[in-house]
C-alpha positions in Angstrom: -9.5 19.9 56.4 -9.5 18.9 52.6 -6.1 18.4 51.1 -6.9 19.8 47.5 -5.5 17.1 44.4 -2.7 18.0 42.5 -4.3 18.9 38.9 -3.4 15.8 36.1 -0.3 15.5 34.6 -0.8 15.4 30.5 1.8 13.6 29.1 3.6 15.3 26.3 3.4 14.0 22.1 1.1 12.8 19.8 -2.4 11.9 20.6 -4.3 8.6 19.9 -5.7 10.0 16.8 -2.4 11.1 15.5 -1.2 7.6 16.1 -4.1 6.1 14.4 -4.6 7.7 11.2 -1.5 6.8 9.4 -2.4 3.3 9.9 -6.1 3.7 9.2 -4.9 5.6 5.7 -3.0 2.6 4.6 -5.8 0.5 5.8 -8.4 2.4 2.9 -4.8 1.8 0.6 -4.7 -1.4 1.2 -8.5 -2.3 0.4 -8.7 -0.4 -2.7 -5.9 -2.5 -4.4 -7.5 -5.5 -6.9 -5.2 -8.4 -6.8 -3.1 -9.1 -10.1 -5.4 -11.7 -11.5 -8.3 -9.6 -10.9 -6.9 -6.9 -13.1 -5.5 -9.1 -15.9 -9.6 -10.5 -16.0 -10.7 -6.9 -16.3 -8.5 -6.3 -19.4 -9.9 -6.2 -23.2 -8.9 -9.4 -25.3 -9.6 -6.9 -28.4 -6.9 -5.1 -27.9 -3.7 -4.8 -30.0 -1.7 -5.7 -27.4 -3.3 -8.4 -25.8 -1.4 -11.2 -28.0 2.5 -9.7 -27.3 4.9 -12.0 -25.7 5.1 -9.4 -23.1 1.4 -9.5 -22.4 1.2 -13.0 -22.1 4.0 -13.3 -19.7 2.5 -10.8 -17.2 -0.8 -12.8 -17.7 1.1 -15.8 -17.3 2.5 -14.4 -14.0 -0.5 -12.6 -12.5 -2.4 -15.3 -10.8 0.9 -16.5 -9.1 1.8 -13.0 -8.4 1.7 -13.8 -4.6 2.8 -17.4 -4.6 5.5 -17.7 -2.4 5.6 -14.5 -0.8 5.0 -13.9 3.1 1.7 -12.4 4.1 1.8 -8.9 5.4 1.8 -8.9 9.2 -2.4 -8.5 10.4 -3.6 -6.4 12.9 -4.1 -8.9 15.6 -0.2 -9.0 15.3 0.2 -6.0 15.3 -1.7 -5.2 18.2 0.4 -7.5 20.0 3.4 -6.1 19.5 2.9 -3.1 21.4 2.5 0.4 20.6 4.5 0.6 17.2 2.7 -2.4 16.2 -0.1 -1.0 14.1 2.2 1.1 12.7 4.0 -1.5 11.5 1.0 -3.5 10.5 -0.1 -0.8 8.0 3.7 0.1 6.4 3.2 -4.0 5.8 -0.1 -4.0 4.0 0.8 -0.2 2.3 4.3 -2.3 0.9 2.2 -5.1 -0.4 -0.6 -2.8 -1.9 1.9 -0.7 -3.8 4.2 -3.4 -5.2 0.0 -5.0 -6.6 0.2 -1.6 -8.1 3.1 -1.8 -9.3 2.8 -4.8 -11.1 -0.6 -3.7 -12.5 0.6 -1.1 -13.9 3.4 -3.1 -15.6 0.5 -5.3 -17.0 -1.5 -2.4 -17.9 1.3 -0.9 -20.2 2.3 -4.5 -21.8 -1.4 -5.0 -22.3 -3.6 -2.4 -23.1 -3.2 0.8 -25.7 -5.0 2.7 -24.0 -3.8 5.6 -21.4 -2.7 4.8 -18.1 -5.7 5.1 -16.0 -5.2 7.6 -12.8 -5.0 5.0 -10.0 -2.1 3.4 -11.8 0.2 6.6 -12.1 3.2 6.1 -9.6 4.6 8.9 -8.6 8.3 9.2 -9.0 10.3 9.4 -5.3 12.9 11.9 -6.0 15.5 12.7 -3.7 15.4 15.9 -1.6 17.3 19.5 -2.6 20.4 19.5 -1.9 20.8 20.8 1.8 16.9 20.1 2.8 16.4 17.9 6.1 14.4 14.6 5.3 12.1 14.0 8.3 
């Protein structure tokens, strides 16, 4: 007599991919970010701005940009913390890459005359309509 199996259970929710490709999206973020003394070097010493007191404070800043500040948390860590652990491995490196873009852009507009190039453009957060449901 066979006893027939009982089919497999699926588990409901997200699937490994779904999990994955927020963290692999602020993984491509994170690389494409120059570091703040990178970007002061690729800046034109012709330009009008170049010699303003603001200017040569952020230039003055840039290479000890992250001096003193805690790394983001790696991926071995966060692979070690469990399941949200990637997660929170990429919001780290995604904080640290837009704060380098923040501050390049800062530099950028004490610095140079010409327009802000499209990479730099920060988008402004605004708050939701009244009545919507943030998720």
């Amino acid at each position: 007599m066979v006893i027939p199996r009982p089919a497999p259970m699926r588990r409901a929710g997200r699937t490994a991919s779904a999990r994955i490709a927020p963290a692999l999206a602020a993984l491509a973020l994170a690389g494409c970010t120059a570091t703040p003394a990178e970007f002061a070097a690729s800046l034109s010493p012709q330009d009008p701005k170049w010699q303003t007191p603001q200017c040569l404070q952020m230039r003055a800043a840039a290479p000890n940009f992250e001096a003193g500040k805690r790394p983001p948390m790696g991926w071995g860590t966060g692979v070690l913390l469990g399941p949200y652990g990637l997660a929170i491995a990429a919001a780290s490196k995604e904080h640290q890459a837009k704060q380098r873009k923040l501050f390049a852009r800062d530099m950028h507009l004490a610095c140079s005359s010409r327009p802000l190039p499209r990479e730099l453009v920060v988008e402004a957060e605004l708050p939701p309509p009244p009545g919507q449901v943030v998720r």
